[in-house]
Biotite code that builds the C-alpha atoms (Angstrom):
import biotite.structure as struc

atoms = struc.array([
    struc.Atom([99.923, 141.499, 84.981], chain_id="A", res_id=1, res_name="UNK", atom_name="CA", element="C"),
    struc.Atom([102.799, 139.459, 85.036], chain_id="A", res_id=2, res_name="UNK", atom_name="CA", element="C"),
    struc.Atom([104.218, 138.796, 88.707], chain_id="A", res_id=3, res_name="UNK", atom_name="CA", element="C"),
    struc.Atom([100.416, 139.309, 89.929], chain_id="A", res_id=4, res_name="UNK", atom_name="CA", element="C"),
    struc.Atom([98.960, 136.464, 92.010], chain_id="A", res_id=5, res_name="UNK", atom_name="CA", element="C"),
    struc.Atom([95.962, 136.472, 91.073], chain_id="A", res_id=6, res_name="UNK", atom_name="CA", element="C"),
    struc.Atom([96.726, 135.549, 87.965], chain_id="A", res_id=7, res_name="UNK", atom_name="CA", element="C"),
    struc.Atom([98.904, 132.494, 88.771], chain_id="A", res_id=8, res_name="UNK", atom_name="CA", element="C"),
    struc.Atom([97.580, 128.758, 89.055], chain_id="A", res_id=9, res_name="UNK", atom_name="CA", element="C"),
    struc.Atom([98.124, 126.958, 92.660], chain_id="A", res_id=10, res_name="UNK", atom_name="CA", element="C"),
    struc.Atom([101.583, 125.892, 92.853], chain_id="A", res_id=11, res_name="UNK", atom_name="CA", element="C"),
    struc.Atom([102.647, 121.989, 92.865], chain_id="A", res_id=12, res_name="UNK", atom_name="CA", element="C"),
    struc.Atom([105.625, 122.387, 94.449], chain_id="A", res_id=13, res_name="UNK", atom_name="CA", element="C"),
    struc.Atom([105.434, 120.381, 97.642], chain_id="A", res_id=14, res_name="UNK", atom_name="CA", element="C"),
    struc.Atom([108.421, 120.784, 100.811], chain_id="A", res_id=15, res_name="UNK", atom_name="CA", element="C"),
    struc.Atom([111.080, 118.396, 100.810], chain_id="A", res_id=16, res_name="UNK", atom_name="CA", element="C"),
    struc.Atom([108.992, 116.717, 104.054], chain_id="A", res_id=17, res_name="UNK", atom_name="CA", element="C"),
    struc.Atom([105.980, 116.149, 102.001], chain_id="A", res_id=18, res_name="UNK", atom_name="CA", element="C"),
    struc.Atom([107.543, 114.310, 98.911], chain_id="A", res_id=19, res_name="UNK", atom_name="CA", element="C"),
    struc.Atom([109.626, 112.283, 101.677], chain_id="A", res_id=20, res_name="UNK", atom_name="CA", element="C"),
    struc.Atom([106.605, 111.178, 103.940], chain_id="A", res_id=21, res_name="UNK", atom_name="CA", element="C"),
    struc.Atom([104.825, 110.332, 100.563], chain_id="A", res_id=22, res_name="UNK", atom_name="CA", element="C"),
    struc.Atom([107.659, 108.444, 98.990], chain_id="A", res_id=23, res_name="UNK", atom_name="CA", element="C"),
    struc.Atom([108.089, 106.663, 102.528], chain_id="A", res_id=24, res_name="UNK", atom_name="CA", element="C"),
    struc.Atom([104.540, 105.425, 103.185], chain_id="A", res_id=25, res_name="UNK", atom_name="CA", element="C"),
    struc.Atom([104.138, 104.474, 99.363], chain_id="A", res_id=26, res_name="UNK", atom_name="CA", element="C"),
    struc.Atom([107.293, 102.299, 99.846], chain_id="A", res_id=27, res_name="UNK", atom_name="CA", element="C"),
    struc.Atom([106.855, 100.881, 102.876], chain_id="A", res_id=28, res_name="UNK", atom_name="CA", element="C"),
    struc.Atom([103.431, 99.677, 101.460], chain_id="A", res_id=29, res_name="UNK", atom_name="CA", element="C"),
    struc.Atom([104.700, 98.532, 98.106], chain_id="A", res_id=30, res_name="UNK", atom_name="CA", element="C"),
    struc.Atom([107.293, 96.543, 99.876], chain_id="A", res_id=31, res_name="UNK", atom_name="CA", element="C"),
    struc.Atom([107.432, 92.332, 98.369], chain_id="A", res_id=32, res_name="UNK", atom_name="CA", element="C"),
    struc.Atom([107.788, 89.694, 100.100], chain_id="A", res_id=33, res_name="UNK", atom_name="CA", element="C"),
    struc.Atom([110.773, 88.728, 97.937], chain_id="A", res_id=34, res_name="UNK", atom_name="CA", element="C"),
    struc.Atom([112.651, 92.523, 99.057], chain_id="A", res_id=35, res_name="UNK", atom_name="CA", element="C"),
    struc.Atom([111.718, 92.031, 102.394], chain_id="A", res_id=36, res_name="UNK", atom_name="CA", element="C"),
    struc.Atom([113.439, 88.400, 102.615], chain_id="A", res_id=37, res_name="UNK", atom_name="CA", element="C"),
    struc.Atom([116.062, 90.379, 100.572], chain_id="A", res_id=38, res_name="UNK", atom_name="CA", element="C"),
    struc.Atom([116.501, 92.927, 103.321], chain_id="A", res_id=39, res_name="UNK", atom_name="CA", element="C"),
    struc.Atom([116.321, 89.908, 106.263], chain_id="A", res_id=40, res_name="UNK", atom_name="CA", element="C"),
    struc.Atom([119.134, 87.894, 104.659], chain_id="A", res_id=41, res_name="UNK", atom_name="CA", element="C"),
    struc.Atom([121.305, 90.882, 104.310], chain_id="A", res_id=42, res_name="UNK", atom_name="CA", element="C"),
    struc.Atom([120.787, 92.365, 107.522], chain_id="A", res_id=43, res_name="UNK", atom_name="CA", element="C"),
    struc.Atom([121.525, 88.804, 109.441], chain_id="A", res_id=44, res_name="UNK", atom_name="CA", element="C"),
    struc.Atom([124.870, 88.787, 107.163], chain_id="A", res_id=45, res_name="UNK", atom_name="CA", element="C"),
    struc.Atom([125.646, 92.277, 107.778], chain_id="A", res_id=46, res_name="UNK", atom_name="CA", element="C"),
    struc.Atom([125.252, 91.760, 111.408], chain_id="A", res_id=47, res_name="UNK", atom_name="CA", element="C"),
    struc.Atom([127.235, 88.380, 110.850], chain_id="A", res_id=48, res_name="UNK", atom_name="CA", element="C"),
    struc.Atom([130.413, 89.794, 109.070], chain_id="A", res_id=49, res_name="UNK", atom_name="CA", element="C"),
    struc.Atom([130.020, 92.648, 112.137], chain_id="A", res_id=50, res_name="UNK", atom_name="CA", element="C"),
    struc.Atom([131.181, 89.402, 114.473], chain_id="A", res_id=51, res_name="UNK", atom_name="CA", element="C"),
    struc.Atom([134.205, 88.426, 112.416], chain_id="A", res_id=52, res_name="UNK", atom_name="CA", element="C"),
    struc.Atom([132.812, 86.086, 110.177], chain_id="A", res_id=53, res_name="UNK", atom_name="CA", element="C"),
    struc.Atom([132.098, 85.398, 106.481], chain_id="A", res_id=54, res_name="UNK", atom_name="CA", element="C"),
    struc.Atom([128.557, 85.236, 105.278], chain_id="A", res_id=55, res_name="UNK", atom_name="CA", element="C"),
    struc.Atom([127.669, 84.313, 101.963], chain_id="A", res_id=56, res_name="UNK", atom_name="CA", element="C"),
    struc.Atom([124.321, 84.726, 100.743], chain_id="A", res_id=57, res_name="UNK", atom_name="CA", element="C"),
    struc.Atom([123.475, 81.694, 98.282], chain_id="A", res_id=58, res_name="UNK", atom_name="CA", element="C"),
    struc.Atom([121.474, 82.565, 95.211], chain_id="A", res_id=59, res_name="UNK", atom_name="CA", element="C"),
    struc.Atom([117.675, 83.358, 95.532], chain_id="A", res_id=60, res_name="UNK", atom_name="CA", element="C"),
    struc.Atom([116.637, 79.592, 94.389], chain_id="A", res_id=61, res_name="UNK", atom_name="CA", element="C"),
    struc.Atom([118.871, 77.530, 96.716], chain_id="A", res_id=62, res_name="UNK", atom_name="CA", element="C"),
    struc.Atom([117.077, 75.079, 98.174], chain_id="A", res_id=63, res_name="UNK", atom_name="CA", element="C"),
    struc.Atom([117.130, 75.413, 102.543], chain_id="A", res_id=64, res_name="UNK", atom_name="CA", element="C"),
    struc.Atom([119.681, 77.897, 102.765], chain_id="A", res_id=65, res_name="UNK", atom_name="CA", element="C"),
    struc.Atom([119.655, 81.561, 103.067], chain_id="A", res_id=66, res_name="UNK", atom_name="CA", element="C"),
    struc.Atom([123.376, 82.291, 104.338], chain_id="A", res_id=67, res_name="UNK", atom_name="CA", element="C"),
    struc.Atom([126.238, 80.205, 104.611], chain_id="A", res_id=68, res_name="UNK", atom_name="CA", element="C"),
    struc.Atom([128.660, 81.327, 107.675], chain_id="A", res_id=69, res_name="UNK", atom_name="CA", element="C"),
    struc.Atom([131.903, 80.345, 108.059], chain_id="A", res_id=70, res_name="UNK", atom_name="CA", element="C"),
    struc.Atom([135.236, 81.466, 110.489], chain_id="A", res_id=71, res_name="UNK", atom_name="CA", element="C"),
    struc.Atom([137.690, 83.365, 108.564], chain_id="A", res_id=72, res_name="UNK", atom_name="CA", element="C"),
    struc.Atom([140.190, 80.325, 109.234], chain_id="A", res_id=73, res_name="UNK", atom_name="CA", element="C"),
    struc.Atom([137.919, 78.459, 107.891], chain_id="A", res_id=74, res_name="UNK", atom_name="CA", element="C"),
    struc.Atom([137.975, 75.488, 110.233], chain_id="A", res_id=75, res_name="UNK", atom_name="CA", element="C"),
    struc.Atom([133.933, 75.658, 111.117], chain_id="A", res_id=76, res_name="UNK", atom_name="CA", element="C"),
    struc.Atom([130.603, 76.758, 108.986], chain_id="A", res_id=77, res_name="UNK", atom_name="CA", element="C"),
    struc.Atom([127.138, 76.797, 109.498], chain_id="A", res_id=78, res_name="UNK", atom_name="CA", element="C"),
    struc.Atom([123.938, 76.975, 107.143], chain_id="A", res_id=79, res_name="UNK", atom_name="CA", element="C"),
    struc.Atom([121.505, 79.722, 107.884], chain_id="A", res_id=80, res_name="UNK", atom_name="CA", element="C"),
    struc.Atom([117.620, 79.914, 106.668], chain_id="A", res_id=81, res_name="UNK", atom_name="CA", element="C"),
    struc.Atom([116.559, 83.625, 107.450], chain_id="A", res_id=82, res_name="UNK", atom_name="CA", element="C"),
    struc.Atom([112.805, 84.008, 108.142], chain_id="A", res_id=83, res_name="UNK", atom_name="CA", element="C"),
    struc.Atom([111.930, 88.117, 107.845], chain_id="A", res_id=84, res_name="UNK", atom_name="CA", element="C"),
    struc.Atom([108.928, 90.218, 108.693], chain_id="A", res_id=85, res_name="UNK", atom_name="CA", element="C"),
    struc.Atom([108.671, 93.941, 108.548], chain_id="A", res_id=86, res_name="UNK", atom_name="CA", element="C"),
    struc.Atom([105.857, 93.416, 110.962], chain_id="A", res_id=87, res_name="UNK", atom_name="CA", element="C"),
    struc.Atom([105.705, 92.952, 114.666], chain_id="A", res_id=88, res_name="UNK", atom_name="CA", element="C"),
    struc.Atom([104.408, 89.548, 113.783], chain_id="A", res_id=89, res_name="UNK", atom_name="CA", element="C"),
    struc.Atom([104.160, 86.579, 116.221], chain_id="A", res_id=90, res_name="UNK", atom_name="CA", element="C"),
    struc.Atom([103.968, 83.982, 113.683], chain_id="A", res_id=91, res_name="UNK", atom_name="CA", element="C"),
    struc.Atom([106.780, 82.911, 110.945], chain_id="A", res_id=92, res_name="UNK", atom_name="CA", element="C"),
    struc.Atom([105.602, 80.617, 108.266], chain_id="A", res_id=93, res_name="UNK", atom_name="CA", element="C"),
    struc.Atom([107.771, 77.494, 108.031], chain_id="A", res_id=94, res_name="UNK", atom_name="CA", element="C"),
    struc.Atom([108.233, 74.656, 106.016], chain_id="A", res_id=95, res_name="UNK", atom_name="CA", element="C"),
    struc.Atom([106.508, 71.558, 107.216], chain_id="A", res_id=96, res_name="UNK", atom_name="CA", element="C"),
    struc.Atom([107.860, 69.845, 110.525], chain_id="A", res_id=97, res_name="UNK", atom_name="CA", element="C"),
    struc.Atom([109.278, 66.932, 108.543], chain_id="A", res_id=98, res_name="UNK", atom_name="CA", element="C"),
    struc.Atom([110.909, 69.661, 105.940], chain_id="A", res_id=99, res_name="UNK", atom_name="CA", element="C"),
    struc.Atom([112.754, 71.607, 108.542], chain_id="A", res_id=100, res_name="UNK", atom_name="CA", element="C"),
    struc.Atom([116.385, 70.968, 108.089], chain_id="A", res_id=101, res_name="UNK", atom_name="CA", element="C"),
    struc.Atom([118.120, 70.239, 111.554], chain_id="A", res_id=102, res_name="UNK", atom_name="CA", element="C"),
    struc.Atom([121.422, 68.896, 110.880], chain_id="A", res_id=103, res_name="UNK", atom_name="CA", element="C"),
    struc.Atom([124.387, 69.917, 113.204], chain_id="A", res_id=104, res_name="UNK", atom_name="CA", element="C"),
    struc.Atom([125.621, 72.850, 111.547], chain_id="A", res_id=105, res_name="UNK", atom_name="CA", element="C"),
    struc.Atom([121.816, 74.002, 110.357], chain_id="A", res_id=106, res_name="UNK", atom_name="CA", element="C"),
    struc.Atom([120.204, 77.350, 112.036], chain_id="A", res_id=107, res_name="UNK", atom_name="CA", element="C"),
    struc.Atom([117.275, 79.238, 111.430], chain_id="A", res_id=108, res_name="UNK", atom_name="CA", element="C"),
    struc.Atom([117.254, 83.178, 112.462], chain_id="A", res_id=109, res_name="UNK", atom_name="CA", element="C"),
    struc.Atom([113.528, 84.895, 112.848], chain_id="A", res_id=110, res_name="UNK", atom_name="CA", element="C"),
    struc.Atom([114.227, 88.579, 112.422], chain_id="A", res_id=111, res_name="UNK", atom_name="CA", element="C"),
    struc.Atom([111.191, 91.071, 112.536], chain_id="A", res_id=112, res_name="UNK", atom_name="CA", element="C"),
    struc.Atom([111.007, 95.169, 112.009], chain_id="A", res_id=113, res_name="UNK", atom_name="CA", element="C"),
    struc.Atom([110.222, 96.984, 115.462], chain_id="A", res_id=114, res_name="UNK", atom_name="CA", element="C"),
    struc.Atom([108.857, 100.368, 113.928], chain_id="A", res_id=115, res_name="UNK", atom_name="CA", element="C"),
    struc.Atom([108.959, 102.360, 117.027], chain_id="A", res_id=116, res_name="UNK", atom_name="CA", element="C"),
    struc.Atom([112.941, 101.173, 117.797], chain_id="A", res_id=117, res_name="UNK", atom_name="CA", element="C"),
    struc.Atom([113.727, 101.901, 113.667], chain_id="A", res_id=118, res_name="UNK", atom_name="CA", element="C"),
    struc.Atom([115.883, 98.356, 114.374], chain_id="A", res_id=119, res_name="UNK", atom_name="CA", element="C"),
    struc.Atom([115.486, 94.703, 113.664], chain_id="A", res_id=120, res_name="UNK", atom_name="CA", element="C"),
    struc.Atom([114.929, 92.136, 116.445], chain_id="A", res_id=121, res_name="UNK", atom_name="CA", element="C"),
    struc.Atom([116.286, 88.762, 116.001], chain_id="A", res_id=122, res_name="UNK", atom_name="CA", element="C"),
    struc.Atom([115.688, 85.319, 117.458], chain_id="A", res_id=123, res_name="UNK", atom_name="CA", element="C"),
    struc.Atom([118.343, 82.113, 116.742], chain_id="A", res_id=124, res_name="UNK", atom_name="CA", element="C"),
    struc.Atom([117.050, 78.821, 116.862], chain_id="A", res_id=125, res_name="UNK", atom_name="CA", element="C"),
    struc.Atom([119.190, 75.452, 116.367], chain_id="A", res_id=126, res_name="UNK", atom_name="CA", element="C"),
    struc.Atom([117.436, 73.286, 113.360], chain_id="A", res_id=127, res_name="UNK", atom_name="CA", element="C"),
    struc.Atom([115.931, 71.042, 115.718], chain_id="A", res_id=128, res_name="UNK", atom_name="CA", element="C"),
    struc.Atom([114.541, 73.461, 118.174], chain_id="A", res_id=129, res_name="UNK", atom_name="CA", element="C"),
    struc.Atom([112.764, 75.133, 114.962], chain_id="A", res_id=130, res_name="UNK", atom_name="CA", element="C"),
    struc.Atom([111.581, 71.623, 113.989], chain_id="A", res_id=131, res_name="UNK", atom_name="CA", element="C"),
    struc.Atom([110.233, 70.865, 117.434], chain_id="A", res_id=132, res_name="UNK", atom_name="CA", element="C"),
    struc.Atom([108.628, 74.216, 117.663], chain_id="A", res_id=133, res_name="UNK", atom_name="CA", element="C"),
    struc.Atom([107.017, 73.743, 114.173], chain_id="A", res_id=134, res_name="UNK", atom_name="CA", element="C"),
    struc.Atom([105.824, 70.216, 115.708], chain_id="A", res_id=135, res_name="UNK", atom_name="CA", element="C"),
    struc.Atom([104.254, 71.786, 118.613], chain_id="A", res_id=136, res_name="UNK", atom_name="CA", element="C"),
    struc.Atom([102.610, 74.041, 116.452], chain_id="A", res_id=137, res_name="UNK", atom_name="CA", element="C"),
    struc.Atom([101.356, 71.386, 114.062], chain_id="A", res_id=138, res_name="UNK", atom_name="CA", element="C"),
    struc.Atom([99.566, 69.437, 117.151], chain_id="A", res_id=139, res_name="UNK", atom_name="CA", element="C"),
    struc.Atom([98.253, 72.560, 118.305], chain_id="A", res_id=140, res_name="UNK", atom_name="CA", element="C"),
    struc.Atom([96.591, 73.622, 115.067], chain_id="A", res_id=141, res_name="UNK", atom_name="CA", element="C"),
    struc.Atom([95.600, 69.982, 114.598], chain_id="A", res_id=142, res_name="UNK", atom_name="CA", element="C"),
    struc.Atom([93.331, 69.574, 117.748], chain_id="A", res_id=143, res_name="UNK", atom_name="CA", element="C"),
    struc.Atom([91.697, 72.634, 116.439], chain_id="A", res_id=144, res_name="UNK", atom_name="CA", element="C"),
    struc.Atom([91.041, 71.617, 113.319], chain_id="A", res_id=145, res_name="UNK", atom_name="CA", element="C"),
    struc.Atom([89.516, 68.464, 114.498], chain_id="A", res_id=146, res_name="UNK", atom_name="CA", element="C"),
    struc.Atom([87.411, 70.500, 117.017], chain_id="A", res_id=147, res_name="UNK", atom_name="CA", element="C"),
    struc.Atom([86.422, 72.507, 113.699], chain_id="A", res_id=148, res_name="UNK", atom_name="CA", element="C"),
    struc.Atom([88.088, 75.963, 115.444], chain_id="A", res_id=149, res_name="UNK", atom_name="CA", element="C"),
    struc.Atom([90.206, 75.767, 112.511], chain_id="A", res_id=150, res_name="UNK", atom_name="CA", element="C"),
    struc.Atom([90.629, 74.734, 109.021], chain_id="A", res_id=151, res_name="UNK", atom_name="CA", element="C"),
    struc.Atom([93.874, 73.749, 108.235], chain_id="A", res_id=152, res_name="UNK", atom_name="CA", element="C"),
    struc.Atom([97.255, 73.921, 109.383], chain_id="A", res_id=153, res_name="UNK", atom_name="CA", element="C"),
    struc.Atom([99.855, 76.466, 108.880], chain_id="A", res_id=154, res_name="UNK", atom_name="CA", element="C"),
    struc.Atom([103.036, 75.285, 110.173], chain_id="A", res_id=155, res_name="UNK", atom_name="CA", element="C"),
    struc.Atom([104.706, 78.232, 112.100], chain_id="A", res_id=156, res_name="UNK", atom_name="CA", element="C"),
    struc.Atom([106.993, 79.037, 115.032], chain_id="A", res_id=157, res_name="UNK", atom_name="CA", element="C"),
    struc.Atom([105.326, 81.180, 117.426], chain_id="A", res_id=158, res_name="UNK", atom_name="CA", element="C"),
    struc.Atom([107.092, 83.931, 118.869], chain_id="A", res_id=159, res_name="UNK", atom_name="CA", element="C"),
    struc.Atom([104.741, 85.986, 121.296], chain_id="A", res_id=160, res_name="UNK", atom_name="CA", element="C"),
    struc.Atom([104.451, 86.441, 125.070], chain_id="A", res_id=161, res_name="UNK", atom_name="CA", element="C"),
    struc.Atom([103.277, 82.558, 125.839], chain_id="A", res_id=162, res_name="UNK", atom_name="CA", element="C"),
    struc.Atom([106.305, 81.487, 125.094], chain_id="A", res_id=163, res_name="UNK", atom_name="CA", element="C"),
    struc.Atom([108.378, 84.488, 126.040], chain_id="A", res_id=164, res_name="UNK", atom_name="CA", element="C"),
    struc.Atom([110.997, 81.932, 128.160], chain_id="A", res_id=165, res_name="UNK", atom_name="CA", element="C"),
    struc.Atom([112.181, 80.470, 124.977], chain_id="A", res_id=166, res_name="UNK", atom_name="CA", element="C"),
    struc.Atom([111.899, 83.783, 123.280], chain_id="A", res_id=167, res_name="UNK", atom_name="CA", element="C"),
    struc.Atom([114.424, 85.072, 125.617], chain_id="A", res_id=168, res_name="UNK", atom_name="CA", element="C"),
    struc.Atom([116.868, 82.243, 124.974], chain_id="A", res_id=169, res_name="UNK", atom_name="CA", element="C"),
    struc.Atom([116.422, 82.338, 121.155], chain_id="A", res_id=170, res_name="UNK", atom_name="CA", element="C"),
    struc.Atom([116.988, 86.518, 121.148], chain_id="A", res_id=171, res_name="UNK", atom_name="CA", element="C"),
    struc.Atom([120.289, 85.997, 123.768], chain_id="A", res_id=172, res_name="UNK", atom_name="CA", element="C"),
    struc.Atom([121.346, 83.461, 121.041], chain_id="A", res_id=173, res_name="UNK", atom_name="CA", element="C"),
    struc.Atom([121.277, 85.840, 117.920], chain_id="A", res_id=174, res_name="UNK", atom_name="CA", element="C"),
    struc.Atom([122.475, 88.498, 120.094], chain_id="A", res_id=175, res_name="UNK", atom_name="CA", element="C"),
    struc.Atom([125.663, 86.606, 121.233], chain_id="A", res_id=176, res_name="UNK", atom_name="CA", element="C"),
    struc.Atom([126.172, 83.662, 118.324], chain_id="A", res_id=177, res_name="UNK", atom_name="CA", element="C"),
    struc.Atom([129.497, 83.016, 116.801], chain_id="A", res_id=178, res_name="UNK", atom_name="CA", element="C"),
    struc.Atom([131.499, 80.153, 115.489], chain_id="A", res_id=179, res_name="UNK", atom_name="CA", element="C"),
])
């Protein structure tokens, strides 16, 4: 019997929901860090270019400098390092106090995912706020470690509810920055 269906194996064909939510959460999972610093840059120059102004990704091995930004006459730039997290996170890894450029014209934007908004959230610090704030962290994490709570340092800028003043500035910043 031909058309009987009885006869015929259990189909494979899934809904168009089910292969999306499986592609999605296989995706999201498989995600590097290398895409997802990919997907930070771009997003900061998107936004960037948004504002009036040119941003020019440098190439993956440039050395400090994720963006740079410059007014369409010209006259003024800046050099961005772009620190990404598809995570709610409250720490971003950093380069060593002493390593953290702070000239003039150097800025460092934190951007993280927030899943249940489906947007990015930003924060804008000036070079030498991020190298103070990696400093602070430093001499945090070092009285711990010689109090043995810890057992090494992981230089960081901390971005969670302690500090939630400075948050607020840093976020305003992104939210509003221009040349």
């Amino acid at each position: 019997m031909r058309g009987s269906s009885a006869n015929r194996l259990p189909s494979r064909r899934r809904s168009h929901r089910q292969v999306t939510e499986a592609t999605t959460a296989v995706s999201v999972r498989r995600v590097s860090n290398a895409l997802t610093g990919v997907a930070g840059v771009h997003h900061v120059a998107a936004e960037l270019s948004r504002r009036g102004l040119i941003a020019l990704p440098t190439v993956r091995n440039t050395a400090g400098y994720d963006l740079i930004v410059a007014r369409a006459d010209g006259r003024d730039h800046a050099n961005i390092q772009v620190k990404t997290s598809l995570n709610r996170v409250q720490f971003f890894p950093m380069p060593e106090s002493r390593n953290v450029r702070a000239g003039r014209k150097d800025y460092y934007v934190l951007v993280r995912w927030l899943k249940r908004e489906g947007r990015f959230e930003g924060f804008m610090l000036t070079g030498e706020q991020a190298r103070r704030e990696v400093r602070r962290g430093e001499r945090f994490q070092r009285r711990n470690v010689r109090r043995g709570r810890r057992r090494k340092i992981v230089p960081s800028i901390y971005v969670g509810p302690k500090v939630e003043s400075r948050c607020r500035g840093w976020r305003e910043r992104w939210e509003r920055w221009t040349l």
